[in-house]
C-alpha positions in Angstrom: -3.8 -2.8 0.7 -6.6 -3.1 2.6 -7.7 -0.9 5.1 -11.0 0.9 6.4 -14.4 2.5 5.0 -13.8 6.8 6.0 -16.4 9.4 4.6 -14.3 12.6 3.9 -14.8 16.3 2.7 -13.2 17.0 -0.9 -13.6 20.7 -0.7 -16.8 22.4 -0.7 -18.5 19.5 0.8 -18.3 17.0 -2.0 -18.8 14.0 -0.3 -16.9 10.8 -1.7 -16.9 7.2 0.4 -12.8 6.5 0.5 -12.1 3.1 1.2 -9.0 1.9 2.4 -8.9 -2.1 2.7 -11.1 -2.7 -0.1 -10.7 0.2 -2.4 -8.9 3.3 -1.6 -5.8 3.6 -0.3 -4.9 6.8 2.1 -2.1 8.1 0.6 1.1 6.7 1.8 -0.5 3.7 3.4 2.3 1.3 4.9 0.5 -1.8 3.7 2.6 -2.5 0.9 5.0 -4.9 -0.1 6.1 -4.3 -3.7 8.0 -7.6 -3.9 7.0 -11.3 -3.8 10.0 -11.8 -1.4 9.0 -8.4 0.9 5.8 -10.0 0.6 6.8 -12.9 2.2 9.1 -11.2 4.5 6.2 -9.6 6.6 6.3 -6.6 4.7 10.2 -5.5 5.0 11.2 -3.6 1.9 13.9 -1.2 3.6 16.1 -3.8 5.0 15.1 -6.7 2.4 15.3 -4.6 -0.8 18.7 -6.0 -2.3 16.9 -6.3 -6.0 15.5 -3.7 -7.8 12.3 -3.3 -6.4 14.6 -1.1 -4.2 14.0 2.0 -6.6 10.8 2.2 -4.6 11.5 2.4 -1.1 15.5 2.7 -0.7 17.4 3.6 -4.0 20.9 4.2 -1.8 20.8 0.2 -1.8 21.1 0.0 -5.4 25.1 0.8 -5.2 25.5 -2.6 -4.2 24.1 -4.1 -7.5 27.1 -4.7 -10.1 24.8 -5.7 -12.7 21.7 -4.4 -14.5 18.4 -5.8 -12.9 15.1 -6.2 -14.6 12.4 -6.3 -11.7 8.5 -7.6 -12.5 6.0 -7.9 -9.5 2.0 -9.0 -10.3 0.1 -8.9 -7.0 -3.5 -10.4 -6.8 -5.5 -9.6 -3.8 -8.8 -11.0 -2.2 -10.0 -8.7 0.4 -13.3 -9.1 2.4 -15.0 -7.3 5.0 -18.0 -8.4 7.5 -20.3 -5.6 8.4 -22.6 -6.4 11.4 -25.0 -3.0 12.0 -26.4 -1.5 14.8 -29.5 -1.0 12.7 -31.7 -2.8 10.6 -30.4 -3.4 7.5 -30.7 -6.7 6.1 -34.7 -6.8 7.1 -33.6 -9.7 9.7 -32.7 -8.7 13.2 -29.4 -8.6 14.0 -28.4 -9.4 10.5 -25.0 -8.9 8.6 -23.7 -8.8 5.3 -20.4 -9.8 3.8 -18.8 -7.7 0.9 -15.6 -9.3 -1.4 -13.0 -8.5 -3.9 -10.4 -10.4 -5.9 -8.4 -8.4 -8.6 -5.2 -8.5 -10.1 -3.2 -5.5 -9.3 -1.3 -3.1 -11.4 2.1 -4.9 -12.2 5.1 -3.1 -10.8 8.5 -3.0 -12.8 11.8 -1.2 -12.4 15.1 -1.4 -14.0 18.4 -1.0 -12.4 21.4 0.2 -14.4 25.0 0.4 -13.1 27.0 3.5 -14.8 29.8 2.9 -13.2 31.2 1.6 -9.5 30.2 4.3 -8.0 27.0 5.9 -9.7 24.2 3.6 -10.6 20.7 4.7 -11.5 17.0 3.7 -12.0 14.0 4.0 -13.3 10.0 2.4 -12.1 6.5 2.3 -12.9 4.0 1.5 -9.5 0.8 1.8 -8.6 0.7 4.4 -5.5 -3.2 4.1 -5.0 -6.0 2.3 -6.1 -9.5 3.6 -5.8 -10.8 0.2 -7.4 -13.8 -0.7 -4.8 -17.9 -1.8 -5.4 -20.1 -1.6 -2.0 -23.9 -1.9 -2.8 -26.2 -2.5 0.0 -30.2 -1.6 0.6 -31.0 -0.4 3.8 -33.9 -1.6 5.9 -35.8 -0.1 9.1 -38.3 -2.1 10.4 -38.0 -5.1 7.4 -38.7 -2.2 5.4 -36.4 -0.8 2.1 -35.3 2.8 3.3 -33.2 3.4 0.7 -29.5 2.3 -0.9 -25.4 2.9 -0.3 -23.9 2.6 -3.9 -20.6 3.7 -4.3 -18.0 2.4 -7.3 -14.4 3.5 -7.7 -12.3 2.8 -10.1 -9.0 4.1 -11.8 -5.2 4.8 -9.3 -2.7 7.2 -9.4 0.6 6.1 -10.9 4.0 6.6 -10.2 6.9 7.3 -12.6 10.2 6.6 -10.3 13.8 7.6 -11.7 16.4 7.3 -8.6 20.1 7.6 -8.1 23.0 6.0 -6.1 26.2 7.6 -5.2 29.0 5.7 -3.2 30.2 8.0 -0.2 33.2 5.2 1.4 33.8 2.8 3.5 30.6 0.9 2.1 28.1 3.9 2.7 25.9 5.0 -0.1 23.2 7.9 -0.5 20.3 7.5 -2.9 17.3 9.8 -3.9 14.0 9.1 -5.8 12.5 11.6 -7.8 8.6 10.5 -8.3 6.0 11.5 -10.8 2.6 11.1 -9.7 -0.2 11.4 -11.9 -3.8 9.6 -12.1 -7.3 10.0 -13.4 -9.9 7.7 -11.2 -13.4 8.3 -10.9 -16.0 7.4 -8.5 -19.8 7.1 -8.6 -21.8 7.2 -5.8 -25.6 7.8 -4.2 -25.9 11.2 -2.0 -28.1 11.2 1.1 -31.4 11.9 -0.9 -30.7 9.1 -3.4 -29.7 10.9 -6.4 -26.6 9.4 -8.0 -23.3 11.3 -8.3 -20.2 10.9 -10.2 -16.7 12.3 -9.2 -14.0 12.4 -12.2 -10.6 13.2 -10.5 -7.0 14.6 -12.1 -4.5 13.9 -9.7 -0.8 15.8 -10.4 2.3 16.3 -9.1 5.7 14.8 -8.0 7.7 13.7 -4.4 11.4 13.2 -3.8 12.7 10.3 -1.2 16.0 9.4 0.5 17.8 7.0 1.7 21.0 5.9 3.0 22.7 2.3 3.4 25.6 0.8 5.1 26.7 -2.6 3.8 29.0 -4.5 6.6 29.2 -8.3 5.0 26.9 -10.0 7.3 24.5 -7.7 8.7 23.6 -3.9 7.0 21.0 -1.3 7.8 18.7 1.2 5.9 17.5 4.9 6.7 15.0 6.4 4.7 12.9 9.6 5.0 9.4 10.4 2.7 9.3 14.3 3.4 5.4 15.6 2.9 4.1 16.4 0.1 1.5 17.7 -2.1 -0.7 16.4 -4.8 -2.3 19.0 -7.3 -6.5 17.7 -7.8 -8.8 18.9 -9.6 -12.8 17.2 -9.9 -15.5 17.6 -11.8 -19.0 16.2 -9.5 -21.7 16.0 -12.3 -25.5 15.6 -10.5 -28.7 15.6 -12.6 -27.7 18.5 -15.0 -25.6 20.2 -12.7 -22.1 20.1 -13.0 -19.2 21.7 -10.4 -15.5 21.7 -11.0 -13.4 22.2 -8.3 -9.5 22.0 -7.5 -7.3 21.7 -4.5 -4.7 19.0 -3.1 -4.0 15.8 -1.3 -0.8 15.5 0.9 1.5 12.4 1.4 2.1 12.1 5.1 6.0 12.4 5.9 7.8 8.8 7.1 11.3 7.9 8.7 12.0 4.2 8.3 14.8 2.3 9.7 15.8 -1.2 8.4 18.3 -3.9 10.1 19.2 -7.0 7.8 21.9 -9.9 10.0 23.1 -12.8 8.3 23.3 -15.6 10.7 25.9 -18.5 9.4 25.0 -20.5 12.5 23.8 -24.6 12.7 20.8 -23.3 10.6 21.8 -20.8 8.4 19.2 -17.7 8.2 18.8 -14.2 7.5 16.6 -11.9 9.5 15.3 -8.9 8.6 13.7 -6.1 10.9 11.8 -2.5 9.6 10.5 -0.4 12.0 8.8 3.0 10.1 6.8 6.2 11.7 4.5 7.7 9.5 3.1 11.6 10.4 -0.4 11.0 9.4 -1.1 14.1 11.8 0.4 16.4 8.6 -2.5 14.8 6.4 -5.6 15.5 9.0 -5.9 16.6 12.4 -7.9 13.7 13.7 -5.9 11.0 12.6 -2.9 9.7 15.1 0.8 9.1 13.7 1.7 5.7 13.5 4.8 3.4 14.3 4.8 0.1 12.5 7.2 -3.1 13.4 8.0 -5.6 10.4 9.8 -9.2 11.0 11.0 -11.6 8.6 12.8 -14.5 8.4 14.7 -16.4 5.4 16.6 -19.9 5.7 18.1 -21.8 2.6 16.6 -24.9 2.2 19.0 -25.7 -0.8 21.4 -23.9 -3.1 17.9 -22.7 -5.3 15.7 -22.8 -2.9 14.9 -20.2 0.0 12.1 -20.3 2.4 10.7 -17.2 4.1 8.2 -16.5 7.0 7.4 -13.3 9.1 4.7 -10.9 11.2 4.2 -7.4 10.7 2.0 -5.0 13.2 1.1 -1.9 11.1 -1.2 0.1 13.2 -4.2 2.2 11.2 -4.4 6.2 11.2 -7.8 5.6 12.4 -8.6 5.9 15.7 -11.3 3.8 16.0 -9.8 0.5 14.7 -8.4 -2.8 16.3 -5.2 -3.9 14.4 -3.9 -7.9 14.0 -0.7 -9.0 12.7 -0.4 -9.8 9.5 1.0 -13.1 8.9 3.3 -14.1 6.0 5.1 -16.6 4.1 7.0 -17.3 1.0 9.2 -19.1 -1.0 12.3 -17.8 -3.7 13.3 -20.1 -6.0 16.7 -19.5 -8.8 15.3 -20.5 -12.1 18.7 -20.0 -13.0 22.0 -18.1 -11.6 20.3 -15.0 -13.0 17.1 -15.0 -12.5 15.2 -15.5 -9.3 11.4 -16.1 -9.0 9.9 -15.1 -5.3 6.2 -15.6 -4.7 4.8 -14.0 -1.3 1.6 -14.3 1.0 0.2 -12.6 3.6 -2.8 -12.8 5.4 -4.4 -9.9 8.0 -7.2 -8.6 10.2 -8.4 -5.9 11.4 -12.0 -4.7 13.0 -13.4 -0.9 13.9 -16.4 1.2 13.7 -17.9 3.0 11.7 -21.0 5.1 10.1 -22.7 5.1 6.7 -24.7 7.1 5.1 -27.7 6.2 3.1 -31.3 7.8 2.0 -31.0 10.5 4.0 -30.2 8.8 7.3 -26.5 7.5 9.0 -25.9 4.0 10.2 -23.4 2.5 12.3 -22.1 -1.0 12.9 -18.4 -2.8 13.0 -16.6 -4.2 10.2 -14.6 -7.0 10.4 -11.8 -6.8 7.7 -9.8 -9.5 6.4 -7.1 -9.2 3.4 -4.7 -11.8 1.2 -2.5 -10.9 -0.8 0.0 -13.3 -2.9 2.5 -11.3 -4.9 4.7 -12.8 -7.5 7.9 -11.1 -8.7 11.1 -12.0 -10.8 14.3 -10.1 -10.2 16.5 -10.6 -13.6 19.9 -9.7 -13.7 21.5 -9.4 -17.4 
């Protein structure tokens, strides 16, 4: 979930370092994969949601499950990030520095129950953001200490997920997702004279989603629509003795996804799955651009137990300055038993762009060279 350094404005110029790659995530960032298998599938969770991880992204495509589903993800990630400055700031010319991360992630879990043929409901628990991040770097000019960037983040905001299914005919289902969000994260950080400042945040509020899903044997597609929305915040910035409470709101950017899944029964049986997504980061800030991200994946059985996945995914950032790679991914699922499948997921991505920091009163610039794997393991149980 890895993404870029920005320095934003959170209302009356209250300052905060929002990392995307190593820390932060911009609200409704596309770099997700809740599953070990959409993991593995280069990120494809509209088309390649058939288990109940669905309750996240597509809940139409839980009509289709005849039996309750226990879902369980645990992604770990290791992100890293090379930063080579136009300035001084190792005390060696031309110098760079390297910042890393590993955590485990918040553990995702849903549960899929089937009222009846027709109605089925859901309920989840996922991280939406992280603002988990440490970047600590003194700054030279000259070979001389100028000063220090500091910043730590750490908490997310949550989200509670209960989701329906209806059965419209003729193997078309609607779905909708109702979302609490809620989360209390701080951040500490130095401002520009060196004095250090701590940010406690109350994030509140809810979304709703929708989908819809047409199942046709061997192949079946997936619509879905995130409207915009807002997030109620509130922050208390404590400096020295002073103290300032503030409140306002973030906004989730609006997105209309489309997802193809074909089941090829040819000389080498495989599945592929295809996502294409737009996301209207435009609604969220002015400067950013609106984005249109292409996800491949590929599955082939290499036994009765035994599946083997592969795929690419272009996600382009919001940021205008950045250089985007593909992320490349691979997997395997293996059937512990007729009931239970276990699917494990890695991808791997780059990404480079420009930036500026600021630090003991003066700004810096330099390129970052960004570089994220994730594994993601996930069991999908069904009772």
């Amino acid at each position: 979930m890895c993404r870029k350094i920005l320095i934003f404005a959170l209302f009356f110029s209250a300052e905060v370092f929002a990392y995307t790659n190593l820390g932060i995530l911009n609200f409704g960032d596309p770099v997700s994969a809740v599953s070990g298998k959409s993991t593995a599938l280069g990120f494809t969770v509209f088309s390649s949601n058939k288990d109940a991880s669905c309750v996240f992204t597509a809940p139409s495509t839980m009509n289709f499950i005849k039996r309750t589903h226990i879902f369980l993800a645990l992604p770990a990630v290791y992100s890293s990030e090379r930063i080579i400055p136009d300035d001084d700031w190792s005390g060696e010319e031309g110098g760079a520095y390297y910042n890393s991360k590993f955590y485990f992630d918040t553990p995702a879990c849903a549960v899929i129950f089937p009222f009846n043929e027709r109605l089925k409901f859901g309920f989840g628990y996922i991280k939406r953001q992280s603002f988990d991040y440490i970047h600590e770097k003194t700054t030279y000019s000259g070979g001389s200490p100028t000063g220090k960037i500091y910043y730590k983040g750490s908490g997310d905001i949550r989200g509670f997920d209960l989701d329906g299914s209806f059965y419209l005919g003729n193997n078309w289902t609607f779905g909708m997702a109702y979302e609490i969000l809620k989360g209390d994260p701080t951040v500490e950080r130095l401002d520009s004279t060196g004095n250090k400042v701590r940010n406690s945040f109350s994030y509140s509020g809810a979304r709703s989603f929708f989908s819809l899903y047409k199942d046709a044997g061997m192949w079946n597609f997936t619509v879905a629509v995130f409207p915009s929305s807002n997030l109620d915040m509130s922050s208390t910035t404590v400096s020295g003795t002073s103290s300032v409470k503030e409140t306002g709101e973030e906004k989730f950017p609006k997105t209309i996804a489309f997802g193809f899944n074909y089941i090829w029964a040819g000389a080498v049986s495989a599945t592929l799955y295809f996502d294409i997504a737009k996301t209207y980061w435009s609604d969220v800030k002015a400067t950013y651009r609106d984005s249109l991200s292409c996800r491949l994946g590929i599955e082939n059985d290499l036994t009765a137990r035994l599946q083997l996945r592969y795929g690419l995914a272009l996600i382009p950032s919001y940021e205008r300055s950045s250089v985007e790679r593909a992320f490349v991914t691979a997997g395997i699922s293996w059937y512990l038993t007729a009931s239970a499948s276990l699917d494990i997921g890695f991808a791997y991505g780059k990404r480079n762009y420009i930036n500026n920091w600021q630090g003991a009163g003066v700004t810096y610039s330099g390129r970052v060279d960004e570089t994220m794997k994730l594994i993601n393991v996930s069991l999908d149980w069904k009772l």
